[in-house]
VMD Tcl script that draws the C-alpha trace (Angstrom):
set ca {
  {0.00 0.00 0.00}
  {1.22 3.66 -1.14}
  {0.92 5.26 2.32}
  {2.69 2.03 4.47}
  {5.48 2.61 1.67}
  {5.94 6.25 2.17}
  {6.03 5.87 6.07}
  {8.94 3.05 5.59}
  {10.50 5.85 3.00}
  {10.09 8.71 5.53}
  {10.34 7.44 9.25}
  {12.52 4.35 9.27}
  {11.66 0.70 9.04}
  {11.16 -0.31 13.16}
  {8.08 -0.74 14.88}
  {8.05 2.13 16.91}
  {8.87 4.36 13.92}
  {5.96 3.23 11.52}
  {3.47 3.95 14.50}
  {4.85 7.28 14.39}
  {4.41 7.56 11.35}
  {0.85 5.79 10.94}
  {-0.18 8.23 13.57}
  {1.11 11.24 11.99}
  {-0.99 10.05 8.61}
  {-3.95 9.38 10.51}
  {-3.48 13.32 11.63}
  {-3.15 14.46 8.34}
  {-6.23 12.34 7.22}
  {-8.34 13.79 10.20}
  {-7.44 17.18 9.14}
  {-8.82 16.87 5.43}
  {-12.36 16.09 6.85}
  {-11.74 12.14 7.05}
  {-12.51 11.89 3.29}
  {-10.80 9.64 1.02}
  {-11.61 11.41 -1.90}
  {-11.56 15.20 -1.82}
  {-13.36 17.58 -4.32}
  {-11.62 18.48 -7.41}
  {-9.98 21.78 -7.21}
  {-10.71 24.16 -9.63}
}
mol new
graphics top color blue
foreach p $ca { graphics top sphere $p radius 0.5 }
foreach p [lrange $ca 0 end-1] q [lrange $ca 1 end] { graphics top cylinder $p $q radius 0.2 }
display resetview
């Protein structure tokens, strides 16, 4: 999956540093409504 990838990429490959990182997304993801798909910007 893209976003498990990127985490790996960006924070490190142990345990503790995915969570960080999973948590982070899931921050991120919170902030842009909780939508998957977001409205086409004009």
């Amino acid at each position: 999956m893209k976003i498990s990838r990127d985490i790996r990429r960006e924070h490190g490959g142990s345990r503790e540093e995915i969570e960080a990182g999973m948590a982070e997304k899931s921050k991120e993801f919170a902030a842009s409504g909780n939508r998957a798909h977001l409205p086409i910007a004009d």
